[in-house]
C-alpha positions as a printed NumPy array, in Angstrom:
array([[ 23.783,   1.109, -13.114],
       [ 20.573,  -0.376, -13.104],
       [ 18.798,  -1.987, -16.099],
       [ 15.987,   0.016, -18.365],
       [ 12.858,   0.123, -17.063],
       [ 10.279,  -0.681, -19.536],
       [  8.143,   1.367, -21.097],
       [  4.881,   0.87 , -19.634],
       [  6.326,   1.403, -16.084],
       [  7.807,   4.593, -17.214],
       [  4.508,   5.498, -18.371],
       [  3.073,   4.621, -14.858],
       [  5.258,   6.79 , -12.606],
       [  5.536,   9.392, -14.584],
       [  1.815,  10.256, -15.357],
       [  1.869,  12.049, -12.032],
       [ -1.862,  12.622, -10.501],
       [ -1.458,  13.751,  -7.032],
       [ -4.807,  12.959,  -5.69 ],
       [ -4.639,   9.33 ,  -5.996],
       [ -3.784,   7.298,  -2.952],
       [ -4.177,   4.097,  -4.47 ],
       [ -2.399,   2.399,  -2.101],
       [ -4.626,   3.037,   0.458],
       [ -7.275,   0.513,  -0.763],
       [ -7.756,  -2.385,  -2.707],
       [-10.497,  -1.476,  -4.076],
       [ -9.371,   1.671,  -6.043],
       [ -6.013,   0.251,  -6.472],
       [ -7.667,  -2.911,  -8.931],
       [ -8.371,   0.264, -11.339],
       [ -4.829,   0.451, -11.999],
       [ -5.101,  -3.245, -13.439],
       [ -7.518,  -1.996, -15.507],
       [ -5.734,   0.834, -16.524],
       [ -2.612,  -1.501, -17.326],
       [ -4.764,  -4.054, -19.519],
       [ -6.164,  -0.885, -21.284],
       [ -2.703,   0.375, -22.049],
       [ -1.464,  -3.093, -22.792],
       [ -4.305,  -2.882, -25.805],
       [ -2.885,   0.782, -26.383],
       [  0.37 ,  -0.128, -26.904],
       [ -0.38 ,  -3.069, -28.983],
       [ -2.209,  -1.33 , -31.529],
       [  0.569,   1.678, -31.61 ],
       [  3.312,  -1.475, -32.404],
       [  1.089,  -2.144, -35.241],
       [  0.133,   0.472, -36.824],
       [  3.863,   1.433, -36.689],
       [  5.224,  -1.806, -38.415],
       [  2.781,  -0.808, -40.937],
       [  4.1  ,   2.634, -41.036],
       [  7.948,   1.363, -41.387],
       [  6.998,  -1.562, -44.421],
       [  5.523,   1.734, -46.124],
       [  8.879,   3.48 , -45.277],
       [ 11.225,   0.81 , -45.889],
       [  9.218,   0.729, -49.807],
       [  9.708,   4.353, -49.882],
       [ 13.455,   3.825, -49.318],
       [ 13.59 ,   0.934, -51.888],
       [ 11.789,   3.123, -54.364],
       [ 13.995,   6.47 , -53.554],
       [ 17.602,   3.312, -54.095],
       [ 15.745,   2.278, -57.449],
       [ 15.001,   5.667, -58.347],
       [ 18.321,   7.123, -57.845],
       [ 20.539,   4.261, -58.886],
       [ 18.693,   4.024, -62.169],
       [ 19.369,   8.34 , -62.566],
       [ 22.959,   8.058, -61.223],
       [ 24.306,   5.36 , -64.348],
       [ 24.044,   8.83 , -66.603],
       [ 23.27 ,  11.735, -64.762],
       [ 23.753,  13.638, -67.757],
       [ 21.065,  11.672, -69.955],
       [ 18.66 ,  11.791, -66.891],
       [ 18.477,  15.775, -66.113],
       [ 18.473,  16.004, -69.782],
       [ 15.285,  15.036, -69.748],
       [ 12.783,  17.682, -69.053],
       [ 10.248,  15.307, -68.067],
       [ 12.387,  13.366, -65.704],
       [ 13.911,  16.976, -64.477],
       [  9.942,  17.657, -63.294],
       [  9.046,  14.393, -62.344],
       [ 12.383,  14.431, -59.985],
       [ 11.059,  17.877, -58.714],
       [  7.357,  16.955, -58.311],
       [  8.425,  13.896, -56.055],
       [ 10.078,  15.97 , -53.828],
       [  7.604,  18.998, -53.688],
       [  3.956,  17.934, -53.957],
       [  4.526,  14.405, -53.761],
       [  6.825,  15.323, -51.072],
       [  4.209,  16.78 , -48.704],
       [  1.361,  14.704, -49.607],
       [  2.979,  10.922, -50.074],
       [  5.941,  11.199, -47.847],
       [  5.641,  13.661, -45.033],
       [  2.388,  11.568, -43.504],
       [  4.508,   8.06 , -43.821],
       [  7.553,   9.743, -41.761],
       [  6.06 ,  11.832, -39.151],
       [  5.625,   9.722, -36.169],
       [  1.396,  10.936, -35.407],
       [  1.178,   7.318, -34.409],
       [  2.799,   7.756, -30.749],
       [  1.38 ,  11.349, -30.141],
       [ -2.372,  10.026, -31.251],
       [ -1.454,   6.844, -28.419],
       [ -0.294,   9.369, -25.87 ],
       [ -3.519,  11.097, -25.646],
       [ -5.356,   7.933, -25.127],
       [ -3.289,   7.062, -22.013],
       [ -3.464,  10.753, -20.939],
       [ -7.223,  10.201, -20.613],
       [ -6.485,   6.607, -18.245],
       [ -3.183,   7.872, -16.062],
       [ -6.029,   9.337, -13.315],
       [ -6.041,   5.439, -12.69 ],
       [ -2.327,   4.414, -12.238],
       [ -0.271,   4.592,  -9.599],
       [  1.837,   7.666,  -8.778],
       [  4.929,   8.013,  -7.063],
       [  3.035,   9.162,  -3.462],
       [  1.73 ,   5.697,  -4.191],
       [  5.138,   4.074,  -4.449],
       [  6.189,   6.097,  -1.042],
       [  2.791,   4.926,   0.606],
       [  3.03 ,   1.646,  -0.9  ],
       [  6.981,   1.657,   0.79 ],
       [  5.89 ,   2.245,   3.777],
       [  3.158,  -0.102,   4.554],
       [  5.723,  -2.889,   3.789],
       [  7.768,  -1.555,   6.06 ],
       [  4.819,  -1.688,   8.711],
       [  4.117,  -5.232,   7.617],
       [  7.568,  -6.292,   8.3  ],
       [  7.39 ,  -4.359,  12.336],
       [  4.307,  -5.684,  13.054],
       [  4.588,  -9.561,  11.911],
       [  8.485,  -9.783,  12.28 ],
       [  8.908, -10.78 ,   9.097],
       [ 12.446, -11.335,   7.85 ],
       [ 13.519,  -9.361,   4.987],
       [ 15.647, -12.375,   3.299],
       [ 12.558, -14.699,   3.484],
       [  9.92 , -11.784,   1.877],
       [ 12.982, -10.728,  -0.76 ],
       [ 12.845, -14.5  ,  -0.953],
       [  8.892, -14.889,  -1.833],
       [  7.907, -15.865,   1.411],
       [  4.972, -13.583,   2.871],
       [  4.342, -14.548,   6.192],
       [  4.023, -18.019,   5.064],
       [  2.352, -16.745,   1.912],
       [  3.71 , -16.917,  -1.163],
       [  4.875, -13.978,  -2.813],
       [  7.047, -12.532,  -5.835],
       [ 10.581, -12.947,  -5.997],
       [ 12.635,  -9.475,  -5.293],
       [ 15.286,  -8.651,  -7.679],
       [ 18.525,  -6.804,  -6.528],
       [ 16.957,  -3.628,  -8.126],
       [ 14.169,  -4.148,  -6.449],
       [ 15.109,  -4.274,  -2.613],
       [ 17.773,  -1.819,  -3.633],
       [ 14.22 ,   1.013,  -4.126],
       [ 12.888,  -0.007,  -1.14 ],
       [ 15.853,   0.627,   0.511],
       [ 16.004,   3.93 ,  -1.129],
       [ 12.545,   4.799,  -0.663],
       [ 13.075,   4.318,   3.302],
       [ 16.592,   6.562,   3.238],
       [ 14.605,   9.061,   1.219],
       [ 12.057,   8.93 ,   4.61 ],
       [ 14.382,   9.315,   6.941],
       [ 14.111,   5.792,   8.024],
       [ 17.521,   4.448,   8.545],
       [ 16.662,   1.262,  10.26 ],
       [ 14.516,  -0.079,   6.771],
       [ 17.424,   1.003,   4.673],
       [ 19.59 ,  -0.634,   6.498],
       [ 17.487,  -4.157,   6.288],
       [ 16.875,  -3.633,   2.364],
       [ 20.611,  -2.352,   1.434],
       [ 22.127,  -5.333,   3.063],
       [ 19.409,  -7.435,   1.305],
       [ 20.396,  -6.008,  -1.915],
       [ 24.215,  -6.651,  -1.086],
       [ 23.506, -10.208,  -0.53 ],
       [ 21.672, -10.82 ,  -3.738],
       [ 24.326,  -9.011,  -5.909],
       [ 27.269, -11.031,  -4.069],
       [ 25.097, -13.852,  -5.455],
       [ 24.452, -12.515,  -8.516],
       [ 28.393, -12.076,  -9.363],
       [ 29.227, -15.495,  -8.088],
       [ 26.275, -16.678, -10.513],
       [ 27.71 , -14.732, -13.565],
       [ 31.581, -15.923, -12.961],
       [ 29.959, -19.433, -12.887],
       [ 27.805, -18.97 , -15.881],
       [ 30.686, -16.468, -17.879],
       [ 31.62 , -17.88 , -21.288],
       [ 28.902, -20.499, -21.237],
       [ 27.547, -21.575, -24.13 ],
       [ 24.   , -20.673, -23.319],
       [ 24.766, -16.885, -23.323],
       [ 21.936, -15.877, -20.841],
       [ 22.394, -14.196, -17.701],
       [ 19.877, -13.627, -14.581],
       [ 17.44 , -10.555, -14.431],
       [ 19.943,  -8.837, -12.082],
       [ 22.869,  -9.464, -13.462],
       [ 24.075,  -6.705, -15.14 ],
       [ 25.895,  -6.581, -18.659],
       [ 29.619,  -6.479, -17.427],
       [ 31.875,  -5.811, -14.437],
       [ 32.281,  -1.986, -14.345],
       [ 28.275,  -2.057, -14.044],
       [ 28.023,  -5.014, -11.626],
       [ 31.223,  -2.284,  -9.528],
       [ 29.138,   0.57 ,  -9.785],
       [ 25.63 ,  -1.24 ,  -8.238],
       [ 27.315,  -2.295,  -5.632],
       [ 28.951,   1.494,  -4.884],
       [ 25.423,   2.729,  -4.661],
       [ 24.055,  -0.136,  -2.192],
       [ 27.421,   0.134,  -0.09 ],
       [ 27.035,   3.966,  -0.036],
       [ 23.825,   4.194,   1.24 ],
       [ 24.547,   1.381,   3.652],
       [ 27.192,   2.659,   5.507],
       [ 25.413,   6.379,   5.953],
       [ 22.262,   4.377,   7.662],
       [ 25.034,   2.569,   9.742],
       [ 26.393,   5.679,  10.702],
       [ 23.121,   7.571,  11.451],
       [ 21.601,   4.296,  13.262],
       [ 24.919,   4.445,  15.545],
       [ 27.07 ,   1.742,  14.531],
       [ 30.515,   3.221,  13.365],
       [ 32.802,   0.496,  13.325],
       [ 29.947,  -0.981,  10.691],
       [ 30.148,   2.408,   8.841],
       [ 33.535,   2.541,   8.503],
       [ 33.798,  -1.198,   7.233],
       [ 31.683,  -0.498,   4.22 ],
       [ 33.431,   2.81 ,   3.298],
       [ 36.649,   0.864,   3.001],
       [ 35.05 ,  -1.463,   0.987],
       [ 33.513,   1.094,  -1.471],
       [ 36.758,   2.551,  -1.174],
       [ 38.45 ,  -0.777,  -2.406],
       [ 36.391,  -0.397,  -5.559],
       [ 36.401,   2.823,  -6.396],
       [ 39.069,   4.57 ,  -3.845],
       [ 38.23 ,   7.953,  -5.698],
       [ 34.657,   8.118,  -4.1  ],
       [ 34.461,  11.737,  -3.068],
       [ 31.668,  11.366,  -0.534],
       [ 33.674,   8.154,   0.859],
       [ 37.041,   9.449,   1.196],
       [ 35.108,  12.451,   3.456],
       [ 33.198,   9.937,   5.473],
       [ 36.306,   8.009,   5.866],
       [ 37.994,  10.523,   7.747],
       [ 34.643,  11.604,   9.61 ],
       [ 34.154,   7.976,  10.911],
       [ 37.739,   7.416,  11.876],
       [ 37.708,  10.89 ,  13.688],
       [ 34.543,   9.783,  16.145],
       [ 36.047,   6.335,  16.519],
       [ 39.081,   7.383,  18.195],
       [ 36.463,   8.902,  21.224],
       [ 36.022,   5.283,  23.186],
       [ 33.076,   6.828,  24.603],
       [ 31.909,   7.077,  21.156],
       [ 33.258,   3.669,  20.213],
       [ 31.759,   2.172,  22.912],
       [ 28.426,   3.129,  22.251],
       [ 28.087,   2.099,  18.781],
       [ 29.377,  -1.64 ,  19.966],
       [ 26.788,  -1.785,  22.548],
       [ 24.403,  -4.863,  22.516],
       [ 22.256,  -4.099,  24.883],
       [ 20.087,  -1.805,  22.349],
       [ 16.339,  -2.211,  21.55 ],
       [ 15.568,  -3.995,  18.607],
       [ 16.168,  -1.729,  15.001],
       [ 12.666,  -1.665,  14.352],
       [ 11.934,  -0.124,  17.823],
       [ 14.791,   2.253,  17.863],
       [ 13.312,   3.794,  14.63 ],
       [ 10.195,   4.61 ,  16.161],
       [  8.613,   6.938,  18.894],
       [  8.044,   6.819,  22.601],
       [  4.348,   6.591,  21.634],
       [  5.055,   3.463,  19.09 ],
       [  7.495,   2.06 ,  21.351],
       [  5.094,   1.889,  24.311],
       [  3.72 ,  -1.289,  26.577],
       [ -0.117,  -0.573,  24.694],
       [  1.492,  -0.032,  20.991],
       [  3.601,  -3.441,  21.523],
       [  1.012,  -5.012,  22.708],
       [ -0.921,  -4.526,  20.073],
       [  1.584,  -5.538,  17.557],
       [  1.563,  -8.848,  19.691],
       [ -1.883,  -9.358,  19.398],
       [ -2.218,  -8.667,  15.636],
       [  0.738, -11.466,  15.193],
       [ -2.037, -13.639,  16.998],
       [ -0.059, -14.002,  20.213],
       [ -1.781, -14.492,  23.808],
       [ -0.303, -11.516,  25.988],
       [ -3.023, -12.304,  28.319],
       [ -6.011, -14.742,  29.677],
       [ -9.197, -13.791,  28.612],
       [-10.734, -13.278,  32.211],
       [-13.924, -15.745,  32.913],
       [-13.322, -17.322,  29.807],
       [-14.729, -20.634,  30.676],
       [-18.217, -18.834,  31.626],
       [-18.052, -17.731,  27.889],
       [-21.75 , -18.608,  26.116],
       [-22.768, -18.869,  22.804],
       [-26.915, -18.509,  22.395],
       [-29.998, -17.73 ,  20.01 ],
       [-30.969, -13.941,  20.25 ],
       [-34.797, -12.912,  19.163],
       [-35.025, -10.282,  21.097],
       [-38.831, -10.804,  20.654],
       [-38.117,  -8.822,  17.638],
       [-40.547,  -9.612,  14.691],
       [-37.079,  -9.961,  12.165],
       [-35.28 , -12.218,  14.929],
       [-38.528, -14.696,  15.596],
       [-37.761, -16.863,  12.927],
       [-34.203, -16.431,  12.075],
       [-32.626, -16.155,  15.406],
       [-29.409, -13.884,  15.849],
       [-26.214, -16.223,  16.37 ],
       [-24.611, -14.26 ,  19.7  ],
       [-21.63 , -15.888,  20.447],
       [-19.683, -13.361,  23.993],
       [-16.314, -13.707,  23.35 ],
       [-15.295, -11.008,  26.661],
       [-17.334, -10.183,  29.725],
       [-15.343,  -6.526,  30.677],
       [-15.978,  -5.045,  28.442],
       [-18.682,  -6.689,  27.046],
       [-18.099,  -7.528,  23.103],
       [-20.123, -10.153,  21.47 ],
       [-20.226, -11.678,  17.545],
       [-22.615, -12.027,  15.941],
       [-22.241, -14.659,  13.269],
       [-23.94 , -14.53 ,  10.061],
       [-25.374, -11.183,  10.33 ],
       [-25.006, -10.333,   6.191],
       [-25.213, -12.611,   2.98 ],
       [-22.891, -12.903,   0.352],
       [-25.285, -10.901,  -2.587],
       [-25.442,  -8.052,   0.087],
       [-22.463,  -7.893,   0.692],
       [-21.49 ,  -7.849,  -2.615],
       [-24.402,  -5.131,  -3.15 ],
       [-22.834,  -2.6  ,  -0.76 ],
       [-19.262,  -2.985,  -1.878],
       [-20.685,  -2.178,  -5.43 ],
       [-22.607,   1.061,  -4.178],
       [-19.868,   1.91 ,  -2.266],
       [-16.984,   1.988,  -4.368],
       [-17.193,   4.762,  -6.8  ],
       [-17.754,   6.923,  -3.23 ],
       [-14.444,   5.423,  -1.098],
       [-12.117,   8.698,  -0.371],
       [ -9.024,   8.517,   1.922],
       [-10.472,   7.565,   5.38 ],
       [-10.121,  10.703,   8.128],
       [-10.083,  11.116,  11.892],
       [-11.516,  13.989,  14.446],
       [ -8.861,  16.474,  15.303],
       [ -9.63 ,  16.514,  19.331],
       [ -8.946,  19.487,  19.425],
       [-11.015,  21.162,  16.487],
       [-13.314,  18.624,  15.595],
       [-12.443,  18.462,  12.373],
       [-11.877,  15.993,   9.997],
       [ -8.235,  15.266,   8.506],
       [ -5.84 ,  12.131,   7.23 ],
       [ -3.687,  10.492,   8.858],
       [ -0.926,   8.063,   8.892],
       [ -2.377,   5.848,  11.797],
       [ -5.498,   5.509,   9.796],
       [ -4.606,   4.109,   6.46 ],
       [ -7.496,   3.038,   4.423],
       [-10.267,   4.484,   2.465],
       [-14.339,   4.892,   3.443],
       [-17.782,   5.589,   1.476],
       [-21.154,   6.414,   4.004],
       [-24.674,   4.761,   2.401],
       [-27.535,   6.006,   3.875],
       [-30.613,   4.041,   4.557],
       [-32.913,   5.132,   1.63 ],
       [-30.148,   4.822,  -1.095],
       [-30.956,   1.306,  -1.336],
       [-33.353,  -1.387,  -0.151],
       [-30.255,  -3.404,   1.205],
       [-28.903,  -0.753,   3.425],
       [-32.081,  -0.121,   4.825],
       [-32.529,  -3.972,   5.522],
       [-29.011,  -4.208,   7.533],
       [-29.897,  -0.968,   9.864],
       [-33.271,  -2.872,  10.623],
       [-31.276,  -6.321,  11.251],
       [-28.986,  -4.767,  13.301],
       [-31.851,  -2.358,  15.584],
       [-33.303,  -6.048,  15.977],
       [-30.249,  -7.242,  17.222],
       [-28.861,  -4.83 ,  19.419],
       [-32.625,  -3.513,  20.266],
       [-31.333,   0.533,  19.765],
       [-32.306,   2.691,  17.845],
       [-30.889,   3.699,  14.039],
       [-32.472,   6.337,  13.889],
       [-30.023,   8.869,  15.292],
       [-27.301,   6.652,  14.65 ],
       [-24.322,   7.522,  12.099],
       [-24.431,   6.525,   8.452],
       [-23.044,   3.31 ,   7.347],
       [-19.46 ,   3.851,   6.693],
       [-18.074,   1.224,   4.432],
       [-13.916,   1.23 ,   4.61 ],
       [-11.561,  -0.767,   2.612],
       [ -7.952,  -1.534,   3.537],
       [ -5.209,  -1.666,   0.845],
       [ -1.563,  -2.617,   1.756],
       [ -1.052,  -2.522,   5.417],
       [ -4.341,  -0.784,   6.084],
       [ -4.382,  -0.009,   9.625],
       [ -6.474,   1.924,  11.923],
       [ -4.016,   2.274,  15.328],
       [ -5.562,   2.05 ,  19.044],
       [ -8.301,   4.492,  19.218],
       [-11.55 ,   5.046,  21.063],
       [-14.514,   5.345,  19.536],
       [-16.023,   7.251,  22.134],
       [-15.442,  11.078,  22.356],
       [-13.414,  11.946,  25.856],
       [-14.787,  15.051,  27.892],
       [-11.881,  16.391,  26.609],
       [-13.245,  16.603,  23.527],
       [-16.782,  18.614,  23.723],
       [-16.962,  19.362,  20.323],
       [-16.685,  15.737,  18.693],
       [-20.007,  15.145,  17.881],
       [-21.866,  18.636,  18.38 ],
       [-22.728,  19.197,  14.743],
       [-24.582,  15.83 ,  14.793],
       [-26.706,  16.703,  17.822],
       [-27.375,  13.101,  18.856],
       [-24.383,  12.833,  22.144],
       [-22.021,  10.812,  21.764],
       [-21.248,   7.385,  20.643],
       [-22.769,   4.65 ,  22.843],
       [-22.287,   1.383,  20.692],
       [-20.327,   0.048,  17.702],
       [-21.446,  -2.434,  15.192],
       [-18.887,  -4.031,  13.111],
       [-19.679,  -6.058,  10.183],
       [-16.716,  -7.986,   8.318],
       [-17.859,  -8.123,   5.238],
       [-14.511, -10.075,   3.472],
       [-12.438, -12.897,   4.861],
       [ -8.594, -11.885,   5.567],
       [ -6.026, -14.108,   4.256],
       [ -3.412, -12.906,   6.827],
       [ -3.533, -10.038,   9.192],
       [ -6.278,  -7.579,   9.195],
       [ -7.518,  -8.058,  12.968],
       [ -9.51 ,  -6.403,  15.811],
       [ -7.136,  -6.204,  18.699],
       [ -8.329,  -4.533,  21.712],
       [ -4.662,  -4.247,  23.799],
       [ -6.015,  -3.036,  27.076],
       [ -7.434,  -7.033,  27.726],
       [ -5.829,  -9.059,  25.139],
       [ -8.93 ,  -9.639,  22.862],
       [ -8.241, -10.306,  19.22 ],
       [-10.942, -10.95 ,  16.608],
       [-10.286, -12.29 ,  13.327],
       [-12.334, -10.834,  10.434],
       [-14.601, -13.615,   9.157],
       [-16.838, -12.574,   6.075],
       [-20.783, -12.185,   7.037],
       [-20.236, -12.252,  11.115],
       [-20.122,  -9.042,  13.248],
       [-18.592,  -7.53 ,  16.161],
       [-20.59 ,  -5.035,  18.678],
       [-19.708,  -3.985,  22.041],
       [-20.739,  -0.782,  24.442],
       [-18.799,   2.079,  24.369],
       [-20.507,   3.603,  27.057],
       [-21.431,   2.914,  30.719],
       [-25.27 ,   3.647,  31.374],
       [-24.116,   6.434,  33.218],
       [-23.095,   7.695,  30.446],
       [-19.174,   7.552,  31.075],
       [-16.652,   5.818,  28.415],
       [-15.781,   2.398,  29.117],
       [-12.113,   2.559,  28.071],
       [-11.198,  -0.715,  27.756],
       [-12.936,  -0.744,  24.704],
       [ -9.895,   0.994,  22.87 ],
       [ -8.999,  -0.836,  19.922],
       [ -7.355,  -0.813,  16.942],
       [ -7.504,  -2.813,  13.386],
       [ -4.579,  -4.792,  12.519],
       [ -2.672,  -3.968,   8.735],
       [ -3.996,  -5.959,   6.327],
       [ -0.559,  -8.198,   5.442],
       [ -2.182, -10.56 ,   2.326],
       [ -5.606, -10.483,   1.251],
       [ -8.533,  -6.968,   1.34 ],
       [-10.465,  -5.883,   4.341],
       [-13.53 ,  -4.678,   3.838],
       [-16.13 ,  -3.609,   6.663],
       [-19.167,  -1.954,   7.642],
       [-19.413,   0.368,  10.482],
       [-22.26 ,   1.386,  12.644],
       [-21.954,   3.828,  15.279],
       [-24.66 ,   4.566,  17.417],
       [-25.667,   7.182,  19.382],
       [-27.125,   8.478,  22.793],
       [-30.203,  10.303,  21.867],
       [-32.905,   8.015,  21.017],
       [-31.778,   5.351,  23.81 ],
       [-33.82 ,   6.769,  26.807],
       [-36.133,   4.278,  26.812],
       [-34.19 ,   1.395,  25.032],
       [-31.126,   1.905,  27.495],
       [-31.568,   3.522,  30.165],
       [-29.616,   4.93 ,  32.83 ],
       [-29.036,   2.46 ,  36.163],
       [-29.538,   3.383,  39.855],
       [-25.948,   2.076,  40.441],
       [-23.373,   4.265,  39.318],
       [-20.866,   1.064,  38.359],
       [-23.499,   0.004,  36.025]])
């Protein structure tokens, strides 16, 4: 059995508030550290205004010993006394209720309750914990990172807490509890490891002097028996479901070893040996020639040549040449522009087909930090167009959260959409509002067009203004690790770097999508993402970009 968890995490999961989603950005989710250092100052005070509350009860009780003893050396002599007979029945009726009853009744904890009643919309919940799950498991797809080395601290070369047995034991949970066998099975046999070493580090350390013992090792053997039961259970049922039998059946016998009265395991015994004795069966579950785990937990869709290669390119891999890449400029950009004349846009083309360009040093630090503040209060769960209703809905390929600022709100919003109309010389006018999106763990956004398809007609008919011909990207944090625009269909990556920008077509002059501009944002594996998104449309391009004689074009 696992140890007590403390209080204050109690208090955190189980002030349920469904609408939270904290996970899904960094932003919101640095309320929760508020919330904690609030109830931290909560809790504090309750611990001392009930020490003062016990002193006054631990008097009480030396005054009731006194009292009494004093009576009890001649009861007779005492209750004789008429006085002492009323005082006797005074303390326990009127001085009763008003002396006593306030010192004993516990008003202290319900008065504290309320107080954190009013802060739980700010702490995590336990969809948080499932999203929060999940988007490690993501991580560890996406970067191939080994589940030893991040139990062990090691982030992707970051470094990271420690994970105790309990802990990888929960994440393993939280995957079986998903369905997802493959995770389970990576976190289970995580948690075996460390309590193997946790035993062998309490035989070692058993009936020294010292008397301490490490955070996972539990109080004595029937408890360090039973942790392991629960880890081996669930391990051999993800064995079993992820097609390995011979595995499966290993670990039941072991359970079975410790605690050969294991209902569930004496079934599963004789399930497991039943299938085994079918060599076609047998055969299968030894077979080596299988995907990799992660991609046998997955779909066709997230098992296909685009979805791995954008995996590759988020892990900053080279899956192909960048075509013309030594004709690759860098230049100056004023566009004859009034804004540009004297601070020049830094273009620097880093792809020819399609065409993408950064732009570096397209927003300052104090606006930067201007928007984010506007923006924050605002950011809701990030949504995508249904294609085939047009309307807006979550999603578990988009994982972040977004706020839209319109021009007028403030001087500083205004002052980008002007920069970036100099820059790209279209107009903002008809263009979408700035959409400001923070990524929290493993914030993605998966391979996507920006574009609307013909298939979908209704995208962008309650705007009025066509469709999307151009997108304006503007990093506004630096990414400690992950976080990347990968577009898969040419091998571009671009690495978030805090002030530049990314633009690029998505539109042909004809009018057609250009559909190598799919693209997708890497998850966020250390660090916070934040961006600034500028879509712009058809109508009001006529004259700015207009359609070409040659059809290609």
């Amino acid at each position: 059995m696992f140890v007590m968890v403390p209080l204050v995490i109690f208090l955190a999961q189980n002030l349920f508030y469904c609408g939270a989603e904290l996970f899904t950005s960094n932003a919101h989710l640095q309320t929760a550290l508020y919330a904690e250092r609030d109830i931290a100052g909560l809790l504090k005070s309750y611990v001392e205004k009930e020490e003062n509350r016990l002193n006054r009860v631990r008097q009480l009780a030396e005054d009731y010993e006194r009292h009494s003893n004093k009576a009890l050396e001649n009861i007779d002599k005492y209750l004789g006394n008429p006085i002492n007979a009323f005082l006797l029945i005074k303390r326990f009726t009127l001085d009763w209720d008003r002396d006593v009853i306030p010192i004993i009744s516990n008003n202290t904890w319900d008065a504290m309750f309320q107080e954190i009643e009013q802060v739980r919309s700010d702490l995590p919940t336990h969809e948080d914990l499932k999203g929060a799950a999940s988007a490690l498991m993501r991580l560890q797809d996406t970067y191939h990172l080994d589940t030893s080395t991040v139990a062990h601290g090691d982030l992707g070369g970051v470094v990271s807490p420690v994970l105790s047995v309990e802990e990888c034991f929960e994440l393993g949970r939280l995957s079986y509890n998903e369905g997802d066998f493959y995770h389970t099975m990576l976190w289970m046999e995580q948690a075996l490891d460390e309590h193997s070493k946790s035993v062998k580090n309490r035989n070692i350390n058993r009936g020294s002097e010292r008397g301490e013992r490490e955070s996972d090792v539990f109080a004595d053997s029937e408890d360090m028996d039973w942790t392991r039961i629960e880890v081996l259970d669930y391990l051999a049922f993800s064995y079993f479901k992820l097609g390995d039998l011979s595995q499966a059946l290993e670990l039941t016998n072991e359970l079975l070893n410790i605690d050969p009265n294991h209902e569930r395991a004496v079934n599963n015994k004789k399930y497991f040996e039943a299938m085994l004795q079918d060599e076609t069966r047998k055969k299968r579950s030894s077979d080596e020639n299988k995907k990799p785990g992660y991609q046998q937990n997955r779909d066709e869709y997230r098992n296909s040549e685009e979805f791995l290669t954008y995996e590759a390119l988020c892990r900053g891999e080279d899956v192909m040449p960048v075509k013309n890449a030594h004709k690759l400029t860098c230049r100056y950009l004023t566009n004859n522009h009034p804004l540009l004349l004297l601070q020049p846009a830094k273009e620097e083309t880093v792809h020819f087909d399609p065409w993408v360009v950064i732009y570096h040093d397209v927003m300052s630090d104090e606006e930067i930090k201007q928007i984010k503040h506007l923006a924050t209060p605002r950011l809701n769960r990030a949504t995508v167009q249904n294609a085939k209703t047009g309307a807006l809905e979550t999603a578990n390929y988009r994982i972040s959260k977004s706020a839209w600022l319109k021009g007028e709100e403030h001087p500083v919003v205004e002052k980008l959409n002007k920069r970036m109309e100099a820059i790209t010389g279209l107009d903002m006018d008809t263009a979408e509002e700035l959409q400001i999106a923070n990524y929290g763990l493993g914030g993605h956004y998966e391979p996507h067009f920006d574009f609307a398809r013909k298939e979908e007609k209704d995208a962008f008919k309650s705007l009025g203004t066509g469709n999307r011909i151009a997108t304006f990207l503007n990093y506004m944090s630096d990414v400690e690790a992950g976080g990347a625009t990968v577009f898969p269909y040419v091998g571009l990556k671009l690495f978030p770097k805090k002030g530049n920008a990314a633009f690029w077509y998505n539109l042909y002059r004809n009018g057609e999508g250009i559909y190598n501009t799919r693209h997708a944002a890497c998850p966020v594996l250390v660090g916070t993402k934040w961006v600034a998104n500028k879509w712009i449309h058809e109508r009001g391009q006529e004259f700015r970009r207009p359609c070409s004689v040659n059809p290609d074009a």
